[in-house]
N, CA, C and O of each residue as an XYZ file, in Angstrom:
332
protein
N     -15.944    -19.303      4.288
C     -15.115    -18.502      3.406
C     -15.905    -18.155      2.150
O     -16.533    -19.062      1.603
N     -15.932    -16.865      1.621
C     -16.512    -16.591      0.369
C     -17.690    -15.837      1.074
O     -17.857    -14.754      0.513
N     -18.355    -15.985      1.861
C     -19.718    -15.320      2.126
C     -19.227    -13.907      3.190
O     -18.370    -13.948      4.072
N     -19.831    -13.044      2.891
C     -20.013    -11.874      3.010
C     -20.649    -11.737      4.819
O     -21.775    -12.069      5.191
N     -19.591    -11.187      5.648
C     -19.818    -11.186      6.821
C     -20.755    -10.449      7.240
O     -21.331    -10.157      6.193
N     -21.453     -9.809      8.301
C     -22.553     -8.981      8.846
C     -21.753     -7.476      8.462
O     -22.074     -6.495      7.792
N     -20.735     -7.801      9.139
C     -19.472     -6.625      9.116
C     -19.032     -5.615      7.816
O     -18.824     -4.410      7.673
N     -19.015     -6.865      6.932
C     -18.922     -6.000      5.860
C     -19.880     -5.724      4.601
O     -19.722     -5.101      3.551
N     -20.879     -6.412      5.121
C     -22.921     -5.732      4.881
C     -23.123     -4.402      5.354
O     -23.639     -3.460      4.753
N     -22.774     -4.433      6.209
C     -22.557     -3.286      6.842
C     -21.669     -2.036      6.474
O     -22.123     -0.894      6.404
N     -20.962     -2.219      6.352
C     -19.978     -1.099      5.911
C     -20.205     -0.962      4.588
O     -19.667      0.072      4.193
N     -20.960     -1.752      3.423
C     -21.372     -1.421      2.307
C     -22.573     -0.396      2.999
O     -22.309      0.805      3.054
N     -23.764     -0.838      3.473
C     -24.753      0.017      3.403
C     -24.380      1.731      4.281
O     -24.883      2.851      4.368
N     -23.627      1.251      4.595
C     -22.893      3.047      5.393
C     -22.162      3.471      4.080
O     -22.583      4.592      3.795
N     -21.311      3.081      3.226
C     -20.645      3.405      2.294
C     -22.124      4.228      1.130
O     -21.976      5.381      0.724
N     -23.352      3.440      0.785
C     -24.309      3.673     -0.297
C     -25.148      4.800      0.748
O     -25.970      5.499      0.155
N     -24.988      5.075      2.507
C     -25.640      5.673      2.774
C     -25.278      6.855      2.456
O     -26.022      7.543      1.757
N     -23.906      7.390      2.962
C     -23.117      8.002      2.819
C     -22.477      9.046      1.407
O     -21.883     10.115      1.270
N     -22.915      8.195      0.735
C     -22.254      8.695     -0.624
C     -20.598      8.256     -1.260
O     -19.899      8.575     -2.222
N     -20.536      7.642     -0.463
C     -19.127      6.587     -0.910
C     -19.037      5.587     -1.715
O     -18.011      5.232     -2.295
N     -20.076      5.104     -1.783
C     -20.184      3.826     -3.197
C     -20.306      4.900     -4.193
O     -19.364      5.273     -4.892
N     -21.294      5.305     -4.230
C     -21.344      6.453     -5.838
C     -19.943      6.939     -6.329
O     -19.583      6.673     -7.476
N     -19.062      7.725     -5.383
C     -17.856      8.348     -5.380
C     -17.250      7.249     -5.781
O     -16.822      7.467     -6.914
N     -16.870      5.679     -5.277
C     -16.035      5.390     -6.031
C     -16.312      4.234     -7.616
O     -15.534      3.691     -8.400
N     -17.569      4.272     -7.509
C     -18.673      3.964     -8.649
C     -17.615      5.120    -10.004
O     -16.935      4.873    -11.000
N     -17.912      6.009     -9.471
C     -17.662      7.375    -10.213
C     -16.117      7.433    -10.362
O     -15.778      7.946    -11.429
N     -15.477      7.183     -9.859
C     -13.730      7.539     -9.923
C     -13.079      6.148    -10.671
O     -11.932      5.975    -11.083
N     -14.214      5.254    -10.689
C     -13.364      4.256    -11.891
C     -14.032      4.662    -13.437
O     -13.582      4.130    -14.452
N     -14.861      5.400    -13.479
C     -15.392      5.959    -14.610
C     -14.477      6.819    -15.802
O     -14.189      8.016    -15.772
N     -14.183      5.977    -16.676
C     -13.559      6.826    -17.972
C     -13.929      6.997    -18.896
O     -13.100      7.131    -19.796
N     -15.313      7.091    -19.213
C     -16.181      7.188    -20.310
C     -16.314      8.660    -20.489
O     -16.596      9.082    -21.610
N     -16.147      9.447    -19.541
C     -16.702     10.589    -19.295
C     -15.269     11.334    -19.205
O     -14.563     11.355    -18.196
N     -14.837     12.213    -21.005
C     -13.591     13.089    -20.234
C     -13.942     14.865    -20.597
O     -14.603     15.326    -21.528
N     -13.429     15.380    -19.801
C     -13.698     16.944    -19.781
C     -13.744     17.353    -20.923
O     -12.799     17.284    -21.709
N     -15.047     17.921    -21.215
C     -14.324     18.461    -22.687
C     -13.191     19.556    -23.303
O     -12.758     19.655    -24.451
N     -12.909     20.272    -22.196
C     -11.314     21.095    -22.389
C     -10.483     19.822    -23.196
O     -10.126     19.847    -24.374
N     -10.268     18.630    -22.149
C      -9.779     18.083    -22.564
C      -9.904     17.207    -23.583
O      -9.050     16.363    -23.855
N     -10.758     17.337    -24.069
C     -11.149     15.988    -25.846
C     -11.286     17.132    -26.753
O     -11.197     16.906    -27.960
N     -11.516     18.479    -26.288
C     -10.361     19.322    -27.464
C      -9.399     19.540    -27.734
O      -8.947     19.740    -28.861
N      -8.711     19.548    -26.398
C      -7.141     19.462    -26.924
C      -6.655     18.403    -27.236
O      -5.546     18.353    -27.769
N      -7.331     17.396    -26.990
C      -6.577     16.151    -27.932
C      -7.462     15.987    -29.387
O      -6.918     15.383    -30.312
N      -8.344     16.340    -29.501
C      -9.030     16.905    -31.116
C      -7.753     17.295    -31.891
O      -6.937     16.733    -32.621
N      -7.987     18.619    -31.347
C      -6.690     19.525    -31.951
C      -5.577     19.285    -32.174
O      -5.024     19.649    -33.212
N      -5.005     18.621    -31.253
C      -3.468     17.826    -31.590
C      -3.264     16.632    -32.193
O      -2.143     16.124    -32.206
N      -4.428     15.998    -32.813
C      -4.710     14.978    -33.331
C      -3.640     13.627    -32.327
O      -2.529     13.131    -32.514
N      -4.614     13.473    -31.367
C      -4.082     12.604    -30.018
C      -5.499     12.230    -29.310
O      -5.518     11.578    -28.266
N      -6.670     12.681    -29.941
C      -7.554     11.469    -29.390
C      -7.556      9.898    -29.379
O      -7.682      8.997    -28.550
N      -7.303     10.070    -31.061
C      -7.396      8.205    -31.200
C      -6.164      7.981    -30.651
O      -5.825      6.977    -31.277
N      -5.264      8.233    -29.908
C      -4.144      7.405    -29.124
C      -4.644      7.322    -27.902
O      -4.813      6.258    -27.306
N      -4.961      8.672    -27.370
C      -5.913      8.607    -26.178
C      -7.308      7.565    -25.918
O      -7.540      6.970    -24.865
N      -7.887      7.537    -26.781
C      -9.276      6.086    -27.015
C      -8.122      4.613    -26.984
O      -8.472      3.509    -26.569
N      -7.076      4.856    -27.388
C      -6.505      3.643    -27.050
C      -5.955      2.883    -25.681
O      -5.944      1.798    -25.099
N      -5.561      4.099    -25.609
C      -5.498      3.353    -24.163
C      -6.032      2.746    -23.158
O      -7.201      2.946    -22.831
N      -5.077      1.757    -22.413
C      -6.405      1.099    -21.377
C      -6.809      1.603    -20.528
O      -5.959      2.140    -19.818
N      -7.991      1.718    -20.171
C      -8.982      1.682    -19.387
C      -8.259      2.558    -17.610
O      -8.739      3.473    -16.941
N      -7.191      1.861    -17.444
C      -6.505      1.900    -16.278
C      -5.230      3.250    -16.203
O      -4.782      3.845    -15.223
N      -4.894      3.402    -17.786
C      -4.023      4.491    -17.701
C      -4.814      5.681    -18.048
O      -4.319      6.690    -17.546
N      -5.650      5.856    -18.590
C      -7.221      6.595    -18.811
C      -7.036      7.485    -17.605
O      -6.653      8.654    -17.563
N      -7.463      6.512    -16.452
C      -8.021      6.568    -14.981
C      -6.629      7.300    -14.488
O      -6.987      8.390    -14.043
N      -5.620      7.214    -14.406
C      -4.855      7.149    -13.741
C      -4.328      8.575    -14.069
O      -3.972      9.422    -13.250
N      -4.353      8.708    -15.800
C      -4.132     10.052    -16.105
C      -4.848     11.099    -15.737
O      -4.414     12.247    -15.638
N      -6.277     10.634    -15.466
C      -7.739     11.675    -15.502
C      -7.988     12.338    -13.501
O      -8.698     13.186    -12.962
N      -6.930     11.333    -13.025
C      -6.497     11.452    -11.754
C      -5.903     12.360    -11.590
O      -6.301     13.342    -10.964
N      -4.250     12.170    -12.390
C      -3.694     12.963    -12.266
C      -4.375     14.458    -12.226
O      -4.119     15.211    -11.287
N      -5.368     14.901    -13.428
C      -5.156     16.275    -14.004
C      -6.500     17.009    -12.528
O      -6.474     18.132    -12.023
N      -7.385     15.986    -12.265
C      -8.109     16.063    -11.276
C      -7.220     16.741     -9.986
O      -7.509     17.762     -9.362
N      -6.705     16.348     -9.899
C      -6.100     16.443     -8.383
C      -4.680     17.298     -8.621
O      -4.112     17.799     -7.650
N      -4.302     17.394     -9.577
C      -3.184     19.025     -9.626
C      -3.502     20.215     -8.585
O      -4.479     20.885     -8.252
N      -2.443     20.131     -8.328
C      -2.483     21.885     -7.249
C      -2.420     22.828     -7.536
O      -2.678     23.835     -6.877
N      -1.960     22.716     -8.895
C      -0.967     23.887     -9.001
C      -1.412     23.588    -11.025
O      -1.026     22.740    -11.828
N      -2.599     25.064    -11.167
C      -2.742     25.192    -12.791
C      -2.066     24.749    -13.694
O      -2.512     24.127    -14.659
N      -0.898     25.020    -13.484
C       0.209     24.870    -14.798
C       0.855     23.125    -14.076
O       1.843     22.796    -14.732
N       0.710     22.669    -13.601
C      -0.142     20.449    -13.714
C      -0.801     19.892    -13.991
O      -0.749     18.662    -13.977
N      -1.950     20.757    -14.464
C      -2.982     20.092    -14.606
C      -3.591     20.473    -16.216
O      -4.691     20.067    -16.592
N      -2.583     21.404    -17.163
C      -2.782     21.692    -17.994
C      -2.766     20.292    -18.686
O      -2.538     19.450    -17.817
N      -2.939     19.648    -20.062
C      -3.148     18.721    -21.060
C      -1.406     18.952    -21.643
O      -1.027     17.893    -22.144
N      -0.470     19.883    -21.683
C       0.948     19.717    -22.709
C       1.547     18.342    -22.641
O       2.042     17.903    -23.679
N       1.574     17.330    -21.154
C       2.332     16.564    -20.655
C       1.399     15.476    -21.172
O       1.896     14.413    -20.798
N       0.510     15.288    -21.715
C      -0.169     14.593    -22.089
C      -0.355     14.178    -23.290
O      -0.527     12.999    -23.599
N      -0.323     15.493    -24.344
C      -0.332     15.733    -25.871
C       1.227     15.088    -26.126
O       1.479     14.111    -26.830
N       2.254     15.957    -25.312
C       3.567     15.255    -25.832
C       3.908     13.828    -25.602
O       4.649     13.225    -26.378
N       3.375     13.272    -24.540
C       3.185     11.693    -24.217
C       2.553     10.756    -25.478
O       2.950      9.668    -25.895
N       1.187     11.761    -26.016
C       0.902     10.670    -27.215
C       1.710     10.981    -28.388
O       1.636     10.275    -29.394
């Protein structure tokens, strides 16, 4: 127990072959936000609430605006009025 099977040695090095470790290397990443978006929270004076938050609602928000379907979801309003 605790040691790392052949199996899933494996499925790491298909994951780093692949480009799947990077991707999700990259999708826990919140250091990095659009700059559309760290102007509009400039502007609305809602960065420093935004820098406050943790780490996890960051992610979760930066998800959200990522993955909208539909332009007018993925705009920043629901976000500005939240802080």
């Amino acid at each position: 127990m605790g040691k790392l099977e052949q199996e899933g040695i494996q499925k790491i090095t298909e994951a780093i072959e692949n480009g799947e470790w990077e991707a999700a290397i990259d999708k826990e990443d919140v250091s990095s936000v659009p700059d559309d978006l760290m102007l509009a929270l400039e502007v609305n004076d809602a960065w420093i609430g935004f820098e406050n938050w943790p780490a996890s609602q960051k992610k979760q928000y930066l998800y959200w605006l990522e993955s909208a379907k539909r332009p007018e979801r993925s705009g920043f309003k629901p976000l500005l009025i939240w802080l």
